[in-house]
N, C-alpha and C positions, 0 to 999 in steps of 0.2 A: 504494500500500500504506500501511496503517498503522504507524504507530511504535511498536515492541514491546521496544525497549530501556531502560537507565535512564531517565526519568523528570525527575531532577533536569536530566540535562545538557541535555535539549531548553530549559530554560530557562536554561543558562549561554549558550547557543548565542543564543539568542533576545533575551540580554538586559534579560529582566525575567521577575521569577519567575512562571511560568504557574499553578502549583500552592498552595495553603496550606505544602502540604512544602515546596516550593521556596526559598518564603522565607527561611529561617534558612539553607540550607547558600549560597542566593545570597548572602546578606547575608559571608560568609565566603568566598567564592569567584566574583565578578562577574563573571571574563574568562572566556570559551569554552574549551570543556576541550579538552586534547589537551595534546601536549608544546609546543606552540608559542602556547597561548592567553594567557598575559601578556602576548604581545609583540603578537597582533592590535587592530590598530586600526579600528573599526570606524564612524569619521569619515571612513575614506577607500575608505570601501564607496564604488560608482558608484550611478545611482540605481538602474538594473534591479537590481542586488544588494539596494538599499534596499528596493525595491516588492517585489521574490522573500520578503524575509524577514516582512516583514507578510504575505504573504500565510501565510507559514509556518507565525506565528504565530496565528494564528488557526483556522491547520487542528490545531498541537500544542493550542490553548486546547479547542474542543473535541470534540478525540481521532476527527477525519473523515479519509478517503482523497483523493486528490488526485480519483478519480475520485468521490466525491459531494460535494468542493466542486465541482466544473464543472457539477455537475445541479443544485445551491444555485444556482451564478452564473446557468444559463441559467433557473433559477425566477424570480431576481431580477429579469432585464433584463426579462421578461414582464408584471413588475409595477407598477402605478403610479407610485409613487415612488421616491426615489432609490435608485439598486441597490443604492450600498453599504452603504444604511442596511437596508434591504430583506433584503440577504444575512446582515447582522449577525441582525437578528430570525429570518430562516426558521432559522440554528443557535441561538438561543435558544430554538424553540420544542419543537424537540427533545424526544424522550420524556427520553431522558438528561440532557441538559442541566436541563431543569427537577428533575431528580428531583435533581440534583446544588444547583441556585438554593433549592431548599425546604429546605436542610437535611435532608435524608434517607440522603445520601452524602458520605462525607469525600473524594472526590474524582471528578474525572469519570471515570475509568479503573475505578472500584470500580460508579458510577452505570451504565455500561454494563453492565457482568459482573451487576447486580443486575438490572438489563431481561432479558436476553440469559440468566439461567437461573430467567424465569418466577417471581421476588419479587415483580413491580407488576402491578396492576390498573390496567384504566382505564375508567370508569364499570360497575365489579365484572367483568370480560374483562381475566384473563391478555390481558398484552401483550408477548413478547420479541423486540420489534428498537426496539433504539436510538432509530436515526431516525422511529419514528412521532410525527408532525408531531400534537401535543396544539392542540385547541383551545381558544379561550373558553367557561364554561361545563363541560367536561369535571371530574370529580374523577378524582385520580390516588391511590393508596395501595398499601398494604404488603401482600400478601395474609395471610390471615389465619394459615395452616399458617407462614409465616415470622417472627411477629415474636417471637418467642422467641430468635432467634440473636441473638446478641450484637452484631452491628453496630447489626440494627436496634433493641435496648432501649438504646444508646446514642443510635442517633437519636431516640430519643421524651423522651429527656434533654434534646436538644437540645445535646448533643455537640458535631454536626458545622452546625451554625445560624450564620450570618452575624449581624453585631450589628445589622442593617440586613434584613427579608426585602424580599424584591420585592414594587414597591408592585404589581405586576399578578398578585399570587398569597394564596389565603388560606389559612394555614398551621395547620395542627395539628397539633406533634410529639406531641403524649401519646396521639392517635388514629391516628398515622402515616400522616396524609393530608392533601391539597392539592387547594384548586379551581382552574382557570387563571381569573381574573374579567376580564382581557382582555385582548389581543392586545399583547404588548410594545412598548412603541416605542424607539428607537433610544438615545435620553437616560437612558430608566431601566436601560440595559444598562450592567453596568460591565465592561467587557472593556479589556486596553491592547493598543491595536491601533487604528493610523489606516486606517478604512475606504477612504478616500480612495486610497489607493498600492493596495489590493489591487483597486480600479476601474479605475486607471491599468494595473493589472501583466495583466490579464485583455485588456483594452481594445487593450494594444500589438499 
């Protein structure tokens, strides 16, 4: 199942803030919530606990079920290259994810809910599920009956825009639209999270 509760605390839990929002209440509140999170110490995690929580991590980063990371993982091991790097890209290539990388969404929880009630096109095709796997080549955007709501006239502001876009994406917020120009690779992902442990943790 998905994670349908606060928000900030998957990233107290986690360790490093998963979110833009998370940032500032993390910076204010680092230990893991609950009555007893000042006192955990999480140097004395074992490693399975250390490889469980990146895996965690990365399924909270972006916002998948435990059951389509395992259909990501067995996409990966199918792939040439390395899994873990492999796996990181197939969730970046994500319909949401991307719509979240372009500036178009203040966060991936908003990027989905905008997929998911028929706001994106994808080469002019209503697209509402998430995980449709965008390719090189594809343009993504805003359908045209939505960009009047307020989220999206903030996104063509470029509101919600990283100071950085992704070098494998070409971006128009005043057009509220994005090409994918090519297949991401591992390096230009900024995700925190060592792929490595979640290879290990799948692997055991």
């Amino acid at each position: 199942m998905r994670y349908t509760g606060p928000k900030v605390r998957l990233s107290r839990r986690a360790g490093v803030p998963l979110t833009r929002k998370a940032v500032r209440y993390f910076e204010e509140r680092p230990y893991p919530p609950g009555e007893h999170g000042r006192k955990t110490n999480r140097r004395q995690t074992g490693d399975y606990g250390l490889r469980l929580m990146e895996k965690q991590k990365l399924r909270w980063y972006y916002d998948v079920s435990e059951r389509q990371m395992r259909r990501y993982w067995d996409m990966a091991l199918r792939s040439p290259g390395r899994s873990g790097a492999e796996l990181v890209v197939l969730l970046e290539s994500r319909l949401a994810s991307l719509v979240l990388r372009s500036g178009l969404a203040p966060s991936i929880y908003a990027a989905r809910q905008y997929v998911a009630h028929g706001h994106i096109t994808v080469d002019g095709r209503k697209v509402d599920i998430p995980s449709y796997l965008v390719k090189p080549g594809q343009v993504v955007a805003v359908r045209e009956r939505s960009r009047r709501m307020q989220p999206f006239v903030a996104a063509a502001e470029g509101v919600y825009a990283d100071e950085r876009i992704a070098s494998y994406l070409d971006v128009s917020h005043a057009d509220l639209r994005f090409t994918v120009v090519s297949r991401p690779l591992r390096e230009q992902i900024v995700v925190p999270v060592d792929e490595q442990m979640v290879v290990e943790f799948y692997s055991r």
